[in-house]
Every structure is written in structure tokens, then in C-alpha cells.
C-alpha positions as CSV (number, residue, x, y, z in Angstrom):
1,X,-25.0,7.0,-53.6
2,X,-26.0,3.4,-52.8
3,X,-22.9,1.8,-52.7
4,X,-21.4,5.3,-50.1
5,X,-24.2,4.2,-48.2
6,X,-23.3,0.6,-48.1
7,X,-19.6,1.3,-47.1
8,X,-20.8,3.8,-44.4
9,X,-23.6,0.7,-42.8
10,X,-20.4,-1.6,-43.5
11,X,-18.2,0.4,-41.3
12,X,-20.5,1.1,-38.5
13,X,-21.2,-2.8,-38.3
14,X,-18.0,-3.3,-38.3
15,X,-17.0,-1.1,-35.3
16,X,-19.8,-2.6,-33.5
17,X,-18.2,-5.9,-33.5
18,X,-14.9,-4.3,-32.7
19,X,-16.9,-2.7,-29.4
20,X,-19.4,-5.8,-28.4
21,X,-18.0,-8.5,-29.5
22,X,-14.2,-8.5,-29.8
23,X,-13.8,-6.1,-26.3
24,X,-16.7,-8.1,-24.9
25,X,-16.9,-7.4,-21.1
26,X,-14.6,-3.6,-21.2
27,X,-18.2,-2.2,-22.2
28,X,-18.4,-3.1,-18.6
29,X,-15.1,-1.0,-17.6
30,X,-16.9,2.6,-18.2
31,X,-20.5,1.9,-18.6
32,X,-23.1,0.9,-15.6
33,X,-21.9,0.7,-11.6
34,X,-20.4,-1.4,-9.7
35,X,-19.2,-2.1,-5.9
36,X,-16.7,-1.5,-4.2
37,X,-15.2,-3.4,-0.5
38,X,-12.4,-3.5,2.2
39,X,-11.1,-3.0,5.6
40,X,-9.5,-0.2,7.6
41,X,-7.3,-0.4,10.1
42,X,-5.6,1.3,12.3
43,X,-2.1,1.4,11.1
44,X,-0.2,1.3,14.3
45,X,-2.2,-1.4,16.3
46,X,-3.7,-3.5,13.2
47,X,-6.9,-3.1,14.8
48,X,-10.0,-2.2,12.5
49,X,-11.0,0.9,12.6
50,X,-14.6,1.8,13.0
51,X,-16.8,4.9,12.2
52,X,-14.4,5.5,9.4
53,X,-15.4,7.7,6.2
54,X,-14.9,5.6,2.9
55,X,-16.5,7.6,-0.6
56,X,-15.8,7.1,-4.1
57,X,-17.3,8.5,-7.5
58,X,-19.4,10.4,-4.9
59,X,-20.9,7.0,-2.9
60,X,-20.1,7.5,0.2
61,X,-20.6,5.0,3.2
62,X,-18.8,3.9,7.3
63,X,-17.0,1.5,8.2
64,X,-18.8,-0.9,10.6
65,X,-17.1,-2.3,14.2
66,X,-14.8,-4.8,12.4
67,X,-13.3,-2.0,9.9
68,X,-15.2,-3.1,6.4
69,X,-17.0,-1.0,4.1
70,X,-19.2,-1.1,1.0
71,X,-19.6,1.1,-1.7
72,X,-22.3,0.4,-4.0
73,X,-23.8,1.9,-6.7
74,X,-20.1,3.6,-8.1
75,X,-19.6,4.7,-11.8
76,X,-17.8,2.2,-13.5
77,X,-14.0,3.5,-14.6
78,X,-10.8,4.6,-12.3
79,X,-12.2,5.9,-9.3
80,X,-10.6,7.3,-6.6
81,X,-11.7,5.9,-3.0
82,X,-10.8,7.9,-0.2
83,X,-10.9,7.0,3.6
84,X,-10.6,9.2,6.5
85,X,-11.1,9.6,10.4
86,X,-10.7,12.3,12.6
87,X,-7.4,12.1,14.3
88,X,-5.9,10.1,11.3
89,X,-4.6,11.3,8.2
90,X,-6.6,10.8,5.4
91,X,-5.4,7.9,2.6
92,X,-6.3,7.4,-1.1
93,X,-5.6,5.0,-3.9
94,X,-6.8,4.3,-7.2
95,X,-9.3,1.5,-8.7
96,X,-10.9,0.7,-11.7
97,X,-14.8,-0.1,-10.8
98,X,-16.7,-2.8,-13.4
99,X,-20.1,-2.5,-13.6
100,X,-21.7,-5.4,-12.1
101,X,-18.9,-6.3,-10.4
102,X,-18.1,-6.0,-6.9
103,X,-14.0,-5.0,-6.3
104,X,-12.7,-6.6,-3.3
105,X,-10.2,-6.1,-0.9
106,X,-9.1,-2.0,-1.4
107,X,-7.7,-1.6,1.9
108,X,-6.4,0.9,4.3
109,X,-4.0,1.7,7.2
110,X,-4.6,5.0,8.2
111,X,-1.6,6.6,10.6
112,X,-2.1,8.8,13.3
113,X,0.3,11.8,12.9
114,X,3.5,11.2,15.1
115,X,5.2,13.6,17.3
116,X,8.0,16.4,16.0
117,X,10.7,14.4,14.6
118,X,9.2,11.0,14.2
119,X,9.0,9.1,11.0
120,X,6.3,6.0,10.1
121,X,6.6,3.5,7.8
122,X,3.7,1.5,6.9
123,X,3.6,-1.0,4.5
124,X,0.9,-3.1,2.3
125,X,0.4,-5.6,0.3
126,X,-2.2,-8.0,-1.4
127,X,-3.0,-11.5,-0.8
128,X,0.2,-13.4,-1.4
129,X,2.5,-13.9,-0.3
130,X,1.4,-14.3,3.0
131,X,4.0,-12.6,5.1
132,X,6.3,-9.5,4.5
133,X,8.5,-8.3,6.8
134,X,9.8,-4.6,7.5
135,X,13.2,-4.4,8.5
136,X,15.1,-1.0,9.6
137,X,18.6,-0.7,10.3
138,X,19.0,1.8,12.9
139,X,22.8,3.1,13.0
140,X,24.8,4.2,16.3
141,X,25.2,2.0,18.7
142,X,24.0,1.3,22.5
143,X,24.8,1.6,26.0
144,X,27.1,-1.8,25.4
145,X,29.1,-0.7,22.5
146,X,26.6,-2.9,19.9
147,X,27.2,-1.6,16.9
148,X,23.7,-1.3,14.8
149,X,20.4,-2.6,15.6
150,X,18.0,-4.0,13.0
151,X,14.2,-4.0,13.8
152,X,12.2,-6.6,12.1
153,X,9.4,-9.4,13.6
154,X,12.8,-10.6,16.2
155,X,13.9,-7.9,17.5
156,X,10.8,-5.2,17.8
157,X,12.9,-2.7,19.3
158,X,11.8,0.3,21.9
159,X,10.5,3.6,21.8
160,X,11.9,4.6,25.0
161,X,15.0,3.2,25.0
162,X,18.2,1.9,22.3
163,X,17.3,2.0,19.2
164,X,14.4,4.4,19.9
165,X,12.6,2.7,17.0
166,X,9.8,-0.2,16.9
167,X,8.2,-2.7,15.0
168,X,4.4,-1.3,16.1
169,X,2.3,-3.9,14.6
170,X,3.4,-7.2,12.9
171,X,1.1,-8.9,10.0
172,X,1.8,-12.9,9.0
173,X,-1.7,-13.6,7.2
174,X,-1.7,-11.2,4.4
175,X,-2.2,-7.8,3.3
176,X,-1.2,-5.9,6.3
177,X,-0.7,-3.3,7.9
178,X,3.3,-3.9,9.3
179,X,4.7,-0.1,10.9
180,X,7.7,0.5,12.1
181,X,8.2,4.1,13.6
182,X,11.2,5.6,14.4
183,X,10.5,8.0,17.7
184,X,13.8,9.8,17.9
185,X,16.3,9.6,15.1
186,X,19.7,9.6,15.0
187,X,22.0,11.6,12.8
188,X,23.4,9.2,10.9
189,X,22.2,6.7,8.2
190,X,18.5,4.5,8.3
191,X,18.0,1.7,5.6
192,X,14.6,0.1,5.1
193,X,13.7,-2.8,3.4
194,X,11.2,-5.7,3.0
195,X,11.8,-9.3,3.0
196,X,9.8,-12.1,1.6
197,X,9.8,-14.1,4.5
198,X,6.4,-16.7,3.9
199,X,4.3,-17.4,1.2
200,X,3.6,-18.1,-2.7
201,X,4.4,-15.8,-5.3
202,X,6.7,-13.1,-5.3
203,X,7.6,-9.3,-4.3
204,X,7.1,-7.8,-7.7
205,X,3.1,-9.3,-7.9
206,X,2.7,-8.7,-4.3
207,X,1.3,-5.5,-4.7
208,X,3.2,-4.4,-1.8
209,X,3.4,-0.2,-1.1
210,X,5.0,1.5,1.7
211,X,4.0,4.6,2.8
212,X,6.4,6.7,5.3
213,X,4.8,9.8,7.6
214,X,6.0,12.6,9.4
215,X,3.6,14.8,11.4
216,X,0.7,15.0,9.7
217,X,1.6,14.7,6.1
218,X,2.6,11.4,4.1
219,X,6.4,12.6,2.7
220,X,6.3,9.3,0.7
221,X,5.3,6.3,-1.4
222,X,6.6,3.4,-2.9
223,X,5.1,0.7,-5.0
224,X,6.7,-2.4,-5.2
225,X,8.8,-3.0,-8.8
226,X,7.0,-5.6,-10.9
227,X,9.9,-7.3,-12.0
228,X,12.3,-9.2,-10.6
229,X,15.0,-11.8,-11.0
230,X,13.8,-15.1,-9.8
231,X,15.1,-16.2,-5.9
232,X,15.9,-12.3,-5.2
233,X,13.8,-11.8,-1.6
234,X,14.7,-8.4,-1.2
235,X,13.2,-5.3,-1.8
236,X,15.5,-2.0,-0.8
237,X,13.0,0.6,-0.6
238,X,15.1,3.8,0.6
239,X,17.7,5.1,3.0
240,X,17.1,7.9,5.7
241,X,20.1,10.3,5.6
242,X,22.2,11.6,8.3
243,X,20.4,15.2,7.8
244,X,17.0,13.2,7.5
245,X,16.2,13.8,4.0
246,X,15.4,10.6,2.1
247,X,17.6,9.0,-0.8
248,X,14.7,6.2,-2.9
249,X,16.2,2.7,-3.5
250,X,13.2,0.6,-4.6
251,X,15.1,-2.2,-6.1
252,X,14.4,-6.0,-5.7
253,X,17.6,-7.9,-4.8
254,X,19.4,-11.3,-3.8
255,X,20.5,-10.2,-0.6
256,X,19.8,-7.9,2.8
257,X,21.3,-4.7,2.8
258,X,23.8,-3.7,5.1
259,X,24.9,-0.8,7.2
């Protein structure tokens, strides 16, 4: 009877050390609270946006005038942290909340919804590198018999006129947003894709997600892949169709794609 006793104390000790000592700080991961902070913007203009709702792991809180919040007080764990604002549509992502520890920089770029017909892209991405670019090759041609246009950070493009889609907002310091929308499309084929332009590090630890919108509703999203062959500063994210249904790339490559 002693010695099942003595194996039972044995074990117990044992997956105590396995808890406290050998996970040390993932106690932390589930047990206790912890905070949570970012900015939202708007993710046309790349201004912040204030009065915004932010809530997570029922915490709930506003963003201030320059777009930041602060949750505090959130269940450790995966959390899901919502932010919304009347005449926006409502974004979400996942994080995993420490307790004790504050987890920085969960940002948003919430889109208005665009007209009948339009599409948004909006992409993200974390600290480095630096600067992303969007680039969208818009088929047809103009008034001048130019075959193609691409809009990127050189060539922002128009919503009123050839190639009735714009860069919106351009980002060179980090994390975001850069939007392109397309205001009328044409009936032929779209490619998107992101270009390392700036910065250390690479695409496949920048984090980087694009999100595309039609109307009210986001139709897609794309994480960046997280591996990739070194000096490739690509990243083919998706075509647009002719009949405006979407075919998914998402690979990191060597070179631009073409029309």
C-alpha cells in the first residue's frame, strides 16, 4: 500500500515539474490576463480612425483621436479581437493573450463598403520589412492604344478615368494599410501581387495579409506563405477573372508577374 502510494506522490511530483518548471512561462499562456493594443485606421485614407469599437474575451474599449486602443484585463489564451465602426465593415483576427503581458501592435484597416461592382484590396503587414508594395495589372488598354496599365506607388492610377483603378493609400514605414480599389472592372484578366520593395527581413516573416472587398462583405483573405526561397521578392496573391470570379495564387517568387 506504501510503496502504490509512493509511485502515485512520485508521479504527481513529477508532472509538476513537467508543468512549472520545464513549460515555465506557458502557465502564463491560459492562466491570469493580460493586455492587449493597436491602431485603426481607415483603410482607404490611412488615417486613424477614432470612436472605433475594439472587444476581446468580453473587454471591450474605443479607440481614441489617433486610432489606438487598449484592452486590459483579457483572459489569457487565443482570443478573438474584433473592431468595428458604423459605416465600415467589421474586421477580426486572432491572438494569443499572456497573462501579464501586454500584446502589441494587433492592428486594423477597416474598409468602407464600395459601390456595385467595385473590388478593394487591402493589405497588412507587421513591422519589417518596412515597405510593401501592392501592384495590380489592369488589362485593356487606353484611349492611346497602351496596352496594360500596372498600379503600384508610380503610377497611382484613376478612378474616373483609364485604368479606372487606384492606389488609395500608400504605406513606406510599416505595417500598413496599402488599398488599391478597382472602381469599374474590365472583362478581362486582373493580377495582384506584392513586392518587397524596402526593408529587412523577408515576405514569408512579414506577416503580411491581404484582404479584398466587395460591397459590404470581405470575399477574401490571404496570409502571406512562410517560406520562401532566398532573393525571391515576389508574392503572387491571386488573379481576377474575365467573369470576375477569383483564381488564388499565393506563391512567393523570383520575378513580377506578367499580363
Amino acid at each position: 500500500m506504501k510503496r502504490r502510494t509512493t509511485i502515485k506522490l512520485l508521479l504527481f511530483v513529477t508532472l509538476l515539474f513537467f508543468a512549472t518548471g520545464q513549460l515555465g512561462g506557458c502557465l502564463s499562456c491560459v492562466t491570469g490576463t493580460g493586455s492587449i493594443s493597436g491602431t485603426v485606421k481607415n483603410a482607404v485614407t490611412g488615417d486613424a480612425l477614432s470612436g472605433a469599437t475594439v472587444k476581446a474575451g468580453g473587454i471591450q474599449t474605443t479607440t481614441g483621436s489617433n486610432g489606438t486602443y487598449k484592452l486590459e484585463n483579457v483572459p489569457a489564451g487565443t482570443q478573438t479581437v474584433t473592431a468595428s465602426k458604423t459605416g465600415y465593415i467589421t474586421d477580426s483576427k486572432q491572438v494569443l493573450v499572456v497573462g501579464d503581458q501586454e500584446t502589441t501592435n494587433v492592428n486594423f484597416a477597416l474598409s468602407p463598403p464600395t459601390a456595385a461592382g467595385q473590388i478593394r484590396i487591402v493589405l497588412t503587414w507587421g513591422e519589417n520589412p518596412e515597405d510593401l508594395d501592392s501592384h495590380l495589372l489592369v488589362p485593356t488598354s487606353d484611349n492611346n492604344g497602351d496596352l496594360g496599365y500596372e498600379v503600384y506607388f508610380g503610377e497611382e492610377g484613376s478612378d474616373t478615368a483609364y485604368p479606372f483603378a487606384k492606389l488609395d493609400t500608400d504605406d513606406t514605414t510599416s505595417y500598413g494599410p496599402e488599398t488599391v480599389t478597382i472602381y469599374q472592372r474590365y472583362t478581362q484578366k486582373y493580377k495582384y501581387f506584392v513586392h518587397h520593395w524596402y526593408g529587412t527581413g523577408d515576405l514569408a516573416h512579414s506577416g503580411a495579409v491581404v484582404k479584398v472587398y466587395s460591397g459590404a462583405s470581405l470575399i477574401k483573405t490571404y496570409n502571406v506563405p512562410t517560406t520562401q526561397t532566398a532573393n525571391h521578392f515576389y508574392w503572387y496573391v491571386f488573379d481576377i477573372n474575365s467573369d470576375g470570379s477569383i483564381t488564388d495564387r499565393n506563391v512567393i517568387q523570383a520575378s513580377a508577374p506578367t499580363l
